[in-house]
PyMOL commands that place a pseudoatom at each C-alpha (Angstrom):
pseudoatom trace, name=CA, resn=UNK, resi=1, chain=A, elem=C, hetatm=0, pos=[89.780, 112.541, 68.180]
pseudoatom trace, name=CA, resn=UNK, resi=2, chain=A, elem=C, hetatm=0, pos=[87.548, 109.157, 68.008]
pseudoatom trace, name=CA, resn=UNK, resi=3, chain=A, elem=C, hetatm=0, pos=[86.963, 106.979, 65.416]
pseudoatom trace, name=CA, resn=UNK, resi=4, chain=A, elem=C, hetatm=0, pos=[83.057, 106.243, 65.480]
pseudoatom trace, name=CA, resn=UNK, resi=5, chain=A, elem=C, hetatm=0, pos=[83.129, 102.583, 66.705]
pseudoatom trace, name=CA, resn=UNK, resi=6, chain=A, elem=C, hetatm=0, pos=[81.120, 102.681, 70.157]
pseudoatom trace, name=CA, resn=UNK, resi=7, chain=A, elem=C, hetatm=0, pos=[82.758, 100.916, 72.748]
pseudoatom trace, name=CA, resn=UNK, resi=8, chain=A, elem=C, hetatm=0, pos=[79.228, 100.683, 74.565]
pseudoatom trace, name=CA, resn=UNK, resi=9, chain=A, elem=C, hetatm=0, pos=[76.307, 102.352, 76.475]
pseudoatom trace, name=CA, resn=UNK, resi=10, chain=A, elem=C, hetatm=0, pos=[75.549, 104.039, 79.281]
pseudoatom trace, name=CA, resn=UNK, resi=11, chain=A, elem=C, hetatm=0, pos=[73.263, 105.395, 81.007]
pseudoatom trace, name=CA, resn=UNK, resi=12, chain=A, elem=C, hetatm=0, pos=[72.740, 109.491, 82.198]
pseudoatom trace, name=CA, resn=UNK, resi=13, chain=A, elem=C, hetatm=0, pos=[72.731, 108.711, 86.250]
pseudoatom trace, name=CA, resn=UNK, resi=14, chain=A, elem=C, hetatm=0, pos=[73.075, 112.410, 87.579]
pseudoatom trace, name=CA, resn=UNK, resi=15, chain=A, elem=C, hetatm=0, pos=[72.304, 116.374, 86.147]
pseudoatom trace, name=CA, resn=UNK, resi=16, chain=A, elem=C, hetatm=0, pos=[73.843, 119.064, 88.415]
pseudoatom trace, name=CA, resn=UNK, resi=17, chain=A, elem=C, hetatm=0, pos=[73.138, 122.907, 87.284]
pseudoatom trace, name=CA, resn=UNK, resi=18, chain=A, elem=C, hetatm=0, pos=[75.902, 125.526, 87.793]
pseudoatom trace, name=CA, resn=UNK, resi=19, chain=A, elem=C, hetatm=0, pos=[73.927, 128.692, 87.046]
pseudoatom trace, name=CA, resn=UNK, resi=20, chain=A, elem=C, hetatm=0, pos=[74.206, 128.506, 83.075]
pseudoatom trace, name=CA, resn=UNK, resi=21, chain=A, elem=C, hetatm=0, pos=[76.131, 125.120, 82.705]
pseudoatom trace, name=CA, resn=UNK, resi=22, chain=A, elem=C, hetatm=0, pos=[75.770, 121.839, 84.060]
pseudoatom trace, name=CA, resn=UNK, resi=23, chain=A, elem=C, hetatm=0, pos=[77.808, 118.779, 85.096]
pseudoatom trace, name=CA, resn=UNK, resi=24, chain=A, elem=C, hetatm=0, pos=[76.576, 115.408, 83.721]
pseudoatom trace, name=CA, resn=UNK, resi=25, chain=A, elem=C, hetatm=0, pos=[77.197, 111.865, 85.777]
pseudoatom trace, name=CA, resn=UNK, resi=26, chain=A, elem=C, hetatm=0, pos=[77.277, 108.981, 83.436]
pseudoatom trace, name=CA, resn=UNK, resi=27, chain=A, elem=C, hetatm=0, pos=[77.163, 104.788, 84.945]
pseudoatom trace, name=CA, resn=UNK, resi=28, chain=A, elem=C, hetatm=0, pos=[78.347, 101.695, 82.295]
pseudoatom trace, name=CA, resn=UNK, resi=29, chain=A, elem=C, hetatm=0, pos=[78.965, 99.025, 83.730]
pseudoatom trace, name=CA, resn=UNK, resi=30, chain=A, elem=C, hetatm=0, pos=[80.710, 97.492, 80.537]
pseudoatom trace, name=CA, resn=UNK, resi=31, chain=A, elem=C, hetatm=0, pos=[82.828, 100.604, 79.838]
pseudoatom trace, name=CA, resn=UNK, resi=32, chain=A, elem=C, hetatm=0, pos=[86.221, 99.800, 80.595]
pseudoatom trace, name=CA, resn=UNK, resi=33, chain=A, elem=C, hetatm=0, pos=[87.493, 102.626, 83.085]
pseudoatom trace, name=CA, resn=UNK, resi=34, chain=A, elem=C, hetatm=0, pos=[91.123, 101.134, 84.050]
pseudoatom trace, name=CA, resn=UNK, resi=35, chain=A, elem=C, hetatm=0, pos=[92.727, 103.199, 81.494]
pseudoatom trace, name=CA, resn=UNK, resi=36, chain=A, elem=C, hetatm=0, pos=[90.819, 106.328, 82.199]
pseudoatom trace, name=CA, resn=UNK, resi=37, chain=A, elem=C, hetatm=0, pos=[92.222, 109.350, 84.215]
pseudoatom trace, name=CA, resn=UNK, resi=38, chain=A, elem=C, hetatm=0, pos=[90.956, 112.918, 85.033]
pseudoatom trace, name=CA, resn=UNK, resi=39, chain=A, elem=C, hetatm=0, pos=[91.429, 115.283, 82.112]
pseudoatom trace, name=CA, resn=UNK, resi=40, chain=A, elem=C, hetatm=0, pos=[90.375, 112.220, 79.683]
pseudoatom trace, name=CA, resn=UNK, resi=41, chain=A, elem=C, hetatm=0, pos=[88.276, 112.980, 76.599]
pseudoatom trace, name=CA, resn=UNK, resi=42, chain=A, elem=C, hetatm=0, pos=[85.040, 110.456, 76.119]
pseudoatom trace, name=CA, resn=UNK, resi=43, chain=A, elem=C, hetatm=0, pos=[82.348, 110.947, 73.596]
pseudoatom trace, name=CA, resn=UNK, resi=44, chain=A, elem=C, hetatm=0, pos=[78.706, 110.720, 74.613]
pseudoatom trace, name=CA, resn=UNK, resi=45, chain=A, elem=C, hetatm=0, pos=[76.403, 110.551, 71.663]
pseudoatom trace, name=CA, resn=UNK, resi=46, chain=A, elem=C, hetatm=0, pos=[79.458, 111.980, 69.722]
pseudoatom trace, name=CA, resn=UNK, resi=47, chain=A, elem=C, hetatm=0, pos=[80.179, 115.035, 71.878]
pseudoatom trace, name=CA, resn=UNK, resi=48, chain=A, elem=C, hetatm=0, pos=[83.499, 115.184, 73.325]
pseudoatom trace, name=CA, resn=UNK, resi=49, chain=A, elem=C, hetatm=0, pos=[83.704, 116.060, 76.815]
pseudoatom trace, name=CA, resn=UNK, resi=50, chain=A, elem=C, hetatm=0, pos=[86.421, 116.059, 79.451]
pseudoatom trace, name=CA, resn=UNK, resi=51, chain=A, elem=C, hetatm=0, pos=[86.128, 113.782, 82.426]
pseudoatom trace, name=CA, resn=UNK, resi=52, chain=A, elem=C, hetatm=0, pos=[86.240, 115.774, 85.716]
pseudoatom trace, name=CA, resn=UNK, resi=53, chain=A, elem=C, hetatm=0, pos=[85.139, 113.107, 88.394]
pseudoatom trace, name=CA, resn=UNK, resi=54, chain=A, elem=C, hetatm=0, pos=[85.740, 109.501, 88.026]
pseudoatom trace, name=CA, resn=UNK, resi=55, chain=A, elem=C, hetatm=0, pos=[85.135, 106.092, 89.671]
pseudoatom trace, name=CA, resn=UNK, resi=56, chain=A, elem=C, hetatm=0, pos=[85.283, 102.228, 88.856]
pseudoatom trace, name=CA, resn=UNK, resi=57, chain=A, elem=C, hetatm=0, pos=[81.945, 102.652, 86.595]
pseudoatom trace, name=CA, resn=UNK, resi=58, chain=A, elem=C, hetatm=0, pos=[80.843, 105.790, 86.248]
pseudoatom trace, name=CA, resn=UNK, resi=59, chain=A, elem=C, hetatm=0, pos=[82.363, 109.527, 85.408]
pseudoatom trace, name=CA, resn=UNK, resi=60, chain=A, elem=C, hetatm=0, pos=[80.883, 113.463, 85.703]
pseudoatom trace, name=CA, resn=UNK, resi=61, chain=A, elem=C, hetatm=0, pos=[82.010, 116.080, 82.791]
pseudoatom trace, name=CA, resn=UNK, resi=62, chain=A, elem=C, hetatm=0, pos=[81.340, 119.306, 82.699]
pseudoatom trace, name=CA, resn=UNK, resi=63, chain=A, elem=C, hetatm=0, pos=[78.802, 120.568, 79.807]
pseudoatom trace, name=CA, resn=UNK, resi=64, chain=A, elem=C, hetatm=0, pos=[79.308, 124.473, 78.732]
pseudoatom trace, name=CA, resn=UNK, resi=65, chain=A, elem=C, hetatm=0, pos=[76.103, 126.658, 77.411]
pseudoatom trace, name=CA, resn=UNK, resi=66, chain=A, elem=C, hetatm=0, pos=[76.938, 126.195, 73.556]
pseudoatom trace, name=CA, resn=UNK, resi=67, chain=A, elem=C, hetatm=0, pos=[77.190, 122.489, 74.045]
pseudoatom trace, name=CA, resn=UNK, resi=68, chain=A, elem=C, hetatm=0, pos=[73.763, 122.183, 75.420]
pseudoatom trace, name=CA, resn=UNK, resi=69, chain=A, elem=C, hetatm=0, pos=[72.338, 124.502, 72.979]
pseudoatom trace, name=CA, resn=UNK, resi=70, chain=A, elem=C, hetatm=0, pos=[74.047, 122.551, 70.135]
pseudoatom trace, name=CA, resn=UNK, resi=71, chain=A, elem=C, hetatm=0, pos=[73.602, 118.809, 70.794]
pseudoatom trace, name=CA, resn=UNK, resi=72, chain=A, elem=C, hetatm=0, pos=[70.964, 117.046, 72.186]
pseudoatom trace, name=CA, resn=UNK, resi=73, chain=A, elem=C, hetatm=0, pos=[72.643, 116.383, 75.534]
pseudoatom trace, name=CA, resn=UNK, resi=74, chain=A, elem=C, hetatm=0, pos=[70.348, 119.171, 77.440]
pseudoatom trace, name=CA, resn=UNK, resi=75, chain=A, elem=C, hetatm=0, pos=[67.667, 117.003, 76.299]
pseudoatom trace, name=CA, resn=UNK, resi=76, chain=A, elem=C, hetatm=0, pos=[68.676, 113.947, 77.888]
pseudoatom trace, name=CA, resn=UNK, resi=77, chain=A, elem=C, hetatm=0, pos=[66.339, 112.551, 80.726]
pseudoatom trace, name=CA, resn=UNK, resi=78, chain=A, elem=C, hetatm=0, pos=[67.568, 110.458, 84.052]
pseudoatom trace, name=CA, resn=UNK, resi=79, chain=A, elem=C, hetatm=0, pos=[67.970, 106.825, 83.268]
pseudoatom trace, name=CA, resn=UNK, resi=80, chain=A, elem=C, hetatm=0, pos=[68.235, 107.782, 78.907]
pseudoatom trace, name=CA, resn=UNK, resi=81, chain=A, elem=C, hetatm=0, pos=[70.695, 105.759, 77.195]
pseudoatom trace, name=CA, resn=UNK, resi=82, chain=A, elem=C, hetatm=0, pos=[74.173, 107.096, 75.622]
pseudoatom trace, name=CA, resn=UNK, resi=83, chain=A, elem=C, hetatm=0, pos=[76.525, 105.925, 73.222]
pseudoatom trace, name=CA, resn=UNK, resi=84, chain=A, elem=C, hetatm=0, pos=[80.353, 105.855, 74.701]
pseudoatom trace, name=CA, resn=UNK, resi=85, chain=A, elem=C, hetatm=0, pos=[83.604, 105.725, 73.361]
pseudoatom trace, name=CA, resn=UNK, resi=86, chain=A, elem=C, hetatm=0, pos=[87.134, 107.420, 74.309]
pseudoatom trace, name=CA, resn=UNK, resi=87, chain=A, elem=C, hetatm=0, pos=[89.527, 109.419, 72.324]
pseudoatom trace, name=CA, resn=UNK, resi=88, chain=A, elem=C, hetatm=0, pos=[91.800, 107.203, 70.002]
pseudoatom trace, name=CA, resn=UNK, resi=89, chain=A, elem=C, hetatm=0, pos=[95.689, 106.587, 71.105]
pseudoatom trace, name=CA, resn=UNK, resi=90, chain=A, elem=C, hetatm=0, pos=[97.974, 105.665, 68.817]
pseudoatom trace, name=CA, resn=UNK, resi=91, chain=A, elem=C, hetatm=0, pos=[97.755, 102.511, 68.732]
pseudoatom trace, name=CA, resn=UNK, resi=92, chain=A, elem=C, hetatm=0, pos=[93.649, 102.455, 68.220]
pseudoatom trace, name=CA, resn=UNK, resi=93, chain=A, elem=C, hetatm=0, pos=[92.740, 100.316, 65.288]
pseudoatom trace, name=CA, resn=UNK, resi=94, chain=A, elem=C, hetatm=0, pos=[91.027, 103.076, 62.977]
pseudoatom trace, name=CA, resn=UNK, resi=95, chain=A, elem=C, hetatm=0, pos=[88.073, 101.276, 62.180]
pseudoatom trace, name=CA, resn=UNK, resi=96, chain=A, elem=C, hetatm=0, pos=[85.602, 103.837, 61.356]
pseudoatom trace, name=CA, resn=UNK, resi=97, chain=A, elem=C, hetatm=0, pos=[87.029, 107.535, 60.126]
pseudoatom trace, name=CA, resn=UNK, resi=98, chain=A, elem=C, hetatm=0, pos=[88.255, 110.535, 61.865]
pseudoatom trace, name=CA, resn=UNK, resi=99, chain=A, elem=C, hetatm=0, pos=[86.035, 111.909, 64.289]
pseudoatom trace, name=CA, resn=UNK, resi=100, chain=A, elem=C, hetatm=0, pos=[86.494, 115.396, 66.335]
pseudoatom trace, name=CA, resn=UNK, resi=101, chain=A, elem=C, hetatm=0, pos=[83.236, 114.826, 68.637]
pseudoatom trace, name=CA, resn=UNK, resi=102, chain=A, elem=C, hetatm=0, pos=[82.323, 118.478, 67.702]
pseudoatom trace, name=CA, resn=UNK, resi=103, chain=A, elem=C, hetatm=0, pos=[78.700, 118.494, 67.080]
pseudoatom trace, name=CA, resn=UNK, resi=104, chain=A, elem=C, hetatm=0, pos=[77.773, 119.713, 63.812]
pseudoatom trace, name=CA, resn=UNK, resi=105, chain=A, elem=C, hetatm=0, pos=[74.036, 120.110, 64.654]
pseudoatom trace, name=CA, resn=UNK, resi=106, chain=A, elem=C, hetatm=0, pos=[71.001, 117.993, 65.310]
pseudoatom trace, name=CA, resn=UNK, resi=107, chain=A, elem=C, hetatm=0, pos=[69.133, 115.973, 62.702]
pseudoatom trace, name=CA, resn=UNK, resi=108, chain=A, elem=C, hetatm=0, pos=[65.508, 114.049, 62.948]
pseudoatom trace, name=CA, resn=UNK, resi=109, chain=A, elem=C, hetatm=0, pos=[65.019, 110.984, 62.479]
pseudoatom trace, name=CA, resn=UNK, resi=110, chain=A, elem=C, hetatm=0, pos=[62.055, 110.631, 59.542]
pseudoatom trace, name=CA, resn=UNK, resi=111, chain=A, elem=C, hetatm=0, pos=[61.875, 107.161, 58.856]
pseudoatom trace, name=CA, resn=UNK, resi=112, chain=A, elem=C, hetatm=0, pos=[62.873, 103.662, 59.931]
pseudoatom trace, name=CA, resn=UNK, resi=113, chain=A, elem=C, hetatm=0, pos=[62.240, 100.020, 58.336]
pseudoatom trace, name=CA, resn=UNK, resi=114, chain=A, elem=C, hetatm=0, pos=[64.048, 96.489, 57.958]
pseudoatom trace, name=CA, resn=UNK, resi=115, chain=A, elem=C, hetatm=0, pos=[66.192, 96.135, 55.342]
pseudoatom trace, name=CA, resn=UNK, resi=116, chain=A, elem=C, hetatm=0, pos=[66.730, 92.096, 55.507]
pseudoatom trace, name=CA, resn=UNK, resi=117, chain=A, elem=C, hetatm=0, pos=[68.405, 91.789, 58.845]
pseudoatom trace, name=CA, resn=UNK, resi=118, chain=A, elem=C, hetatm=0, pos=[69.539, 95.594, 58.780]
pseudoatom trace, name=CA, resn=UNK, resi=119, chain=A, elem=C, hetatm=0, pos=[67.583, 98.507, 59.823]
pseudoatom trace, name=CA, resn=UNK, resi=120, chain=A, elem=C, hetatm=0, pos=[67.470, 101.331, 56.721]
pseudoatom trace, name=CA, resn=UNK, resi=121, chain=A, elem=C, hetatm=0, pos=[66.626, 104.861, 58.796]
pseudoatom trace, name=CA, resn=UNK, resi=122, chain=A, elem=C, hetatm=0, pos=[66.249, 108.171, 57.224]
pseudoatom trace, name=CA, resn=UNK, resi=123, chain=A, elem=C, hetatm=0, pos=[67.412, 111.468, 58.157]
pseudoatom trace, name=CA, resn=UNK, resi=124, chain=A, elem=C, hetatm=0, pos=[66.928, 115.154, 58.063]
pseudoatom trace, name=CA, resn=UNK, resi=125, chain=A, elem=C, hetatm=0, pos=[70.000, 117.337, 58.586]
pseudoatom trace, name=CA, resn=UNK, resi=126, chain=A, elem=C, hetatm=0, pos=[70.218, 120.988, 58.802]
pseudoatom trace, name=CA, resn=UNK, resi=127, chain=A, elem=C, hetatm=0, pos=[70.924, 122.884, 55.483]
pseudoatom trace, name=CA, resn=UNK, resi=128, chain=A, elem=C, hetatm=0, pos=[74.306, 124.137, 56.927]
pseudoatom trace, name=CA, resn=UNK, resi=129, chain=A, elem=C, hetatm=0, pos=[75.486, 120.399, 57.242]
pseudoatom trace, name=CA, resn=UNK, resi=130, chain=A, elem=C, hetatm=0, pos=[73.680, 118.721, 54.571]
pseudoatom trace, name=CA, resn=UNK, resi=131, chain=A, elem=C, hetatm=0, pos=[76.106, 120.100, 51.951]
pseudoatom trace, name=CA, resn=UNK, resi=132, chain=A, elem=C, hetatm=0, pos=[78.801, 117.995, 53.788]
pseudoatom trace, name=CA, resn=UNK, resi=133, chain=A, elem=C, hetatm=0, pos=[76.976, 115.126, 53.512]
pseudoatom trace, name=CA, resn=UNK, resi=134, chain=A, elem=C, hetatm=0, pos=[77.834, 113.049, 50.346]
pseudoatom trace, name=CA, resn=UNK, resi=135, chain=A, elem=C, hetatm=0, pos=[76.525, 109.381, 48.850]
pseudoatom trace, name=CA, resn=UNK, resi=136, chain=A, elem=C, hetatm=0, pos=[79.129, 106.861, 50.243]
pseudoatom trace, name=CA, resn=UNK, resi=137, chain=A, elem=C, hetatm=0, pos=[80.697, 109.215, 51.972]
pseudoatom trace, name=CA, resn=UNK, resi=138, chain=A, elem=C, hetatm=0, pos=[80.935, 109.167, 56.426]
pseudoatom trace, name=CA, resn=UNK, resi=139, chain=A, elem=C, hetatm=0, pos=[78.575, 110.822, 58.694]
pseudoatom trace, name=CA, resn=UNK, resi=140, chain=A, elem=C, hetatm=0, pos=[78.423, 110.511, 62.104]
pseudoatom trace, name=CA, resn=UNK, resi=141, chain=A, elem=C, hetatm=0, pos=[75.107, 110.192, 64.028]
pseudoatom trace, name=CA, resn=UNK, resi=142, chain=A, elem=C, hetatm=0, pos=[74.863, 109.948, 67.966]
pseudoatom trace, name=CA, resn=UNK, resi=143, chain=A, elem=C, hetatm=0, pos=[78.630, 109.231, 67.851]
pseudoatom trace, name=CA, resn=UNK, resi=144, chain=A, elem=C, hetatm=0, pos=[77.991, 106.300, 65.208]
pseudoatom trace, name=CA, resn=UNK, resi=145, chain=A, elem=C, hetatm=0, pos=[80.379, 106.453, 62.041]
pseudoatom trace, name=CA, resn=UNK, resi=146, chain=A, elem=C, hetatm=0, pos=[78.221, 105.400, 59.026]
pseudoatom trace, name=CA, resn=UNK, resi=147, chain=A, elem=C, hetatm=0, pos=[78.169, 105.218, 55.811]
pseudoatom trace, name=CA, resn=UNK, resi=148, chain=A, elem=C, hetatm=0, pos=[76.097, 107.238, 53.960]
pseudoatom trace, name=CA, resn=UNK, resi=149, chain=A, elem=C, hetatm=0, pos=[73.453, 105.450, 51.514]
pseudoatom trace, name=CA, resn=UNK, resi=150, chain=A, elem=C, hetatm=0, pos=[71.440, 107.994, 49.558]
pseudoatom trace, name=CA, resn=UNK, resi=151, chain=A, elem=C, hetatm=0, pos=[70.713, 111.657, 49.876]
pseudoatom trace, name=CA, resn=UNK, resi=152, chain=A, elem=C, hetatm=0, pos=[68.459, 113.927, 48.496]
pseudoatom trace, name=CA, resn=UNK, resi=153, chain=A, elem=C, hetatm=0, pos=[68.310, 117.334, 49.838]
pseudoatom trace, name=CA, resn=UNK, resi=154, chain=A, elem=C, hetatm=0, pos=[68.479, 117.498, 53.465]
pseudoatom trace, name=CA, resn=UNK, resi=155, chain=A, elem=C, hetatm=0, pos=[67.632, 114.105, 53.935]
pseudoatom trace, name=CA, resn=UNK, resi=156, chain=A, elem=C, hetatm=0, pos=[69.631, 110.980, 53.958]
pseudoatom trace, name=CA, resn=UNK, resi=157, chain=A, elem=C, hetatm=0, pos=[69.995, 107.301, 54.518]
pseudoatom trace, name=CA, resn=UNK, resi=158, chain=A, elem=C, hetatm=0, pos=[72.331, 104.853, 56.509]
pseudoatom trace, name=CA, resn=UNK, resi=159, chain=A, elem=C, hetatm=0, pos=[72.101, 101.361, 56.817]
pseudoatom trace, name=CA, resn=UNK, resi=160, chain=A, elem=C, hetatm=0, pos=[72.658, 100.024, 60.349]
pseudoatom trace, name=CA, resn=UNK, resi=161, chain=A, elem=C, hetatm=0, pos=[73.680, 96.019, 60.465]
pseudoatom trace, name=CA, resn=UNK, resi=162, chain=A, elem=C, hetatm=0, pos=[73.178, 94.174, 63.110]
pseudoatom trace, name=CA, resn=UNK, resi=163, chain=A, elem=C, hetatm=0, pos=[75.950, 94.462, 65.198]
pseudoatom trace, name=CA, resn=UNK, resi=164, chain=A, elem=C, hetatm=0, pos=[75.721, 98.167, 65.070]
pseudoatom trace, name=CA, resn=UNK, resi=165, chain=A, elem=C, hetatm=0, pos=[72.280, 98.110, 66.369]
pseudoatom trace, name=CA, resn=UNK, resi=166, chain=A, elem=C, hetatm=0, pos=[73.243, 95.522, 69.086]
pseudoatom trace, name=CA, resn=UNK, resi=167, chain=A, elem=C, hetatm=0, pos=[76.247, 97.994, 70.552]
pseudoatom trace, name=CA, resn=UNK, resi=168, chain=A, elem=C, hetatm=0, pos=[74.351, 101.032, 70.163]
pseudoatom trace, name=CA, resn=UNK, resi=169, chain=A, elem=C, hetatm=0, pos=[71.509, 103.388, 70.979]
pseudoatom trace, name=CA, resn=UNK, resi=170, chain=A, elem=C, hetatm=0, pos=[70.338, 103.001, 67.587]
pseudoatom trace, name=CA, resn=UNK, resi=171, chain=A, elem=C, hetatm=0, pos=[68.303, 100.521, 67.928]
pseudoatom trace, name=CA, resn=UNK, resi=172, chain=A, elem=C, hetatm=0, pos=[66.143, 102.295, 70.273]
pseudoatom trace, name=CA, resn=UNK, resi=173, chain=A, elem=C, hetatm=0, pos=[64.932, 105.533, 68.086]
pseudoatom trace, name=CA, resn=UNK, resi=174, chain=A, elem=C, hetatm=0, pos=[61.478, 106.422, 66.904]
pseudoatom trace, name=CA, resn=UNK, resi=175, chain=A, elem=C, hetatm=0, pos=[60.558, 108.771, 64.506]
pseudoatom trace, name=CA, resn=UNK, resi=176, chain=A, elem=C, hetatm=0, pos=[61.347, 112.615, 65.286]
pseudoatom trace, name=CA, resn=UNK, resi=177, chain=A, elem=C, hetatm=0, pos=[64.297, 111.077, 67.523]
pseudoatom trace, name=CA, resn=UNK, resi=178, chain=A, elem=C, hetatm=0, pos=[66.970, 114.096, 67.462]
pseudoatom trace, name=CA, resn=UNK, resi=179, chain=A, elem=C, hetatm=0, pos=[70.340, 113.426, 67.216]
pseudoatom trace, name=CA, resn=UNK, resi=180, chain=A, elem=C, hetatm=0, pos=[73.782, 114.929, 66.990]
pseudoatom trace, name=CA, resn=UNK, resi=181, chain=A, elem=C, hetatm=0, pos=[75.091, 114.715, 63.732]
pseudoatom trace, name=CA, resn=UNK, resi=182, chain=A, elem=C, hetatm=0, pos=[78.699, 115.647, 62.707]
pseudoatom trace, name=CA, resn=UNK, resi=183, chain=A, elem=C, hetatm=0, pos=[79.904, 115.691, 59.080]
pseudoatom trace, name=CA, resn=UNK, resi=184, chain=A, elem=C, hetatm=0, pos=[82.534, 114.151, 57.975]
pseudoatom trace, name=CA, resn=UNK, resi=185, chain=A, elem=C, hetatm=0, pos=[86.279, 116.590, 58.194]
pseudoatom trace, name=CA, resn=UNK, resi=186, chain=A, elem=C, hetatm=0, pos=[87.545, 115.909, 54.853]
pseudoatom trace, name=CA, resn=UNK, resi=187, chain=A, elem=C, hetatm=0, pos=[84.318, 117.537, 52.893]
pseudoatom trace, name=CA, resn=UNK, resi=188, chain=A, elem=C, hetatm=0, pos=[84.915, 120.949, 55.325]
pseudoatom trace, name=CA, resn=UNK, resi=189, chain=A, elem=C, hetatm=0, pos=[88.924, 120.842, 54.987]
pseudoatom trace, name=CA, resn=UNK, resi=190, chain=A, elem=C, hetatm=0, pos=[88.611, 120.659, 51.301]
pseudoatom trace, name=CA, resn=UNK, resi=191, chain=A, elem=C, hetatm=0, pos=[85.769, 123.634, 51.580]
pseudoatom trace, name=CA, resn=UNK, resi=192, chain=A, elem=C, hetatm=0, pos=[87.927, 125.742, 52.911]
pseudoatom trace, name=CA, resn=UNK, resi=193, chain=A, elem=C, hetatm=0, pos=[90.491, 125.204, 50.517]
pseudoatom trace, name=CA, resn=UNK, resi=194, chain=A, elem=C, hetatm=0, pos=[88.195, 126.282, 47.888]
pseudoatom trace, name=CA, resn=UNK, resi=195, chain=A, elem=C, hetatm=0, pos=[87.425, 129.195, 49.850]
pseudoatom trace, name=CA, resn=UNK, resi=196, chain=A, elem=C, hetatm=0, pos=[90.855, 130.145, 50.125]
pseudoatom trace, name=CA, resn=UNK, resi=197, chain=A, elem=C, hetatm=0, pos=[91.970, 129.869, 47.110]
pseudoatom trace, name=CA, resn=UNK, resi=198, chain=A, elem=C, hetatm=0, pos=[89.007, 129.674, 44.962]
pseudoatom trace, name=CA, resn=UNK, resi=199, chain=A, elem=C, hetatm=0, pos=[90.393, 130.680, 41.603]
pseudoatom trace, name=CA, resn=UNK, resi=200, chain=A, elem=C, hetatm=0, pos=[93.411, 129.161, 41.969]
pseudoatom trace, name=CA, resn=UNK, resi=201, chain=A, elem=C, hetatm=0, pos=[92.556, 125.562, 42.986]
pseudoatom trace, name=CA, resn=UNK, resi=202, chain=A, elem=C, hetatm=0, pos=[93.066, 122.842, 40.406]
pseudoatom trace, name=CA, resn=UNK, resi=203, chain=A, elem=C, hetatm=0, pos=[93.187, 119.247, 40.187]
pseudoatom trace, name=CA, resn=UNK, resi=204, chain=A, elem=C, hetatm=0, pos=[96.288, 119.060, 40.970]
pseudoatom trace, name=CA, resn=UNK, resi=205, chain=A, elem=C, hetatm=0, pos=[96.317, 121.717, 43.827]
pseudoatom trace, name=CA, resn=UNK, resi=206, chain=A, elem=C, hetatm=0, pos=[94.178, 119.157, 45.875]
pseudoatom trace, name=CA, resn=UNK, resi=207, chain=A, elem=C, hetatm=0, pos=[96.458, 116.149, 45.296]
pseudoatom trace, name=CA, resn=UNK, resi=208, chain=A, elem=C, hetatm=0, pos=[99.590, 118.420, 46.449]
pseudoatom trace, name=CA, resn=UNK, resi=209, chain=A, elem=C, hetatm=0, pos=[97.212, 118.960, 49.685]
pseudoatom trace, name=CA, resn=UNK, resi=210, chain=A, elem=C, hetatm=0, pos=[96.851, 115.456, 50.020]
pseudoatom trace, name=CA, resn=UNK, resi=211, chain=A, elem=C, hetatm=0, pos=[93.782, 115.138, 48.906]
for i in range(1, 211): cmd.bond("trace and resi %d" % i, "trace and resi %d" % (i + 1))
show_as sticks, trace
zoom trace
């Protein structure tokens, strides 16, 4: 799990191909690897992956056929930036929300202006997410935990401050920029709640589910 605050970029160094798969190298030379071990999860532009090599500033993970299909990490080029962050201990501060670094699905980026000293950028998310994707509620783009501004149909808006942009990729993106996007857990748990017991489920049902 992760919470959405990057730690900081990096940048995609190496792309080895085995058959089907592939095994990506990553370099940061302000990621903070003392803590790190093989077997580690880190997120890179919100996709968890498992560290399988590892030295003082870089690390290689392995990248399976449905996580290339499903994120935009297949697309990345040599030298491309990436957002970073490891999995949350225990004793992480939980700054933004929960985040399981499984990719949702890949939005576009439609729109992009200043918004006094933020940046206000629009999205479009698949249908099969966007019904996840509430006003005020989280969303998490390229590993970024946001808030949620407006939406209206498949699209929606975050606002990005200036900090955000500073310690992030986001400041980088042009329109039609895809990205990973991964809805926020609570609006799927409580889905399937109402899936499961659909006739049944009452007010009071939810809050007994700790909702």
């Amino acid at each position: 799990m992760f919470t959405g605050i990057i730690e900081t970029t990096g940048i995609l160094t190496s792309r080895q191909y085995h058959e089907e798969d592939q095994s990506l190298t990553f370099h940061s030379e302000h990621f903070n690897f003392s803590h790190c071990q093989i077997g580690d999860s880190i997120a890179v532009n919100g996709v968890c992956l498992t560290v399988i090599a590892l030295d003082a500033q870089s690390f290689t993970a392995d990248v399976s056929v449905e996580t290339l299909s499903l994120t935009t990490l297949g697309t990345l080029e040599i030298g491309d930036s990436v957002n970073l962050e490891k999995a949350l201990t225990p004793s992480t501060p939980l700054g933004g929300h929960l985040v399981s670094g499984h990719v949702d699905g890949i939005g576009i980026l439609l729109e992009r202006f200043s918004d006094a000293r933020s940046e206000r950028l629009t999205f479009e998310a698949p249908k099969e997410i966007s019904r996840y994707i509430a006003k005020k509620g989280s969303i998490t783009i390229d590993g970024v935990s946001l808030t949620v501004n407006q939406v209206e149909h498949q699209q929606f808006s975050v606002n990005i401050v200036p900090h955000t942009l500073e310690r992030t990729t986001l400041k980088n993106y042009q329109i039609g920029q895809q990205v990973n996007l991964e809805a926020d857990l609570i609006a799927r748990y409580i889905e399937r709640l109402i899936q499961a017991d659909n006739e049944n489920l009452t007010v009071e049902k939810l809050i007994s589910y700790g909702f």
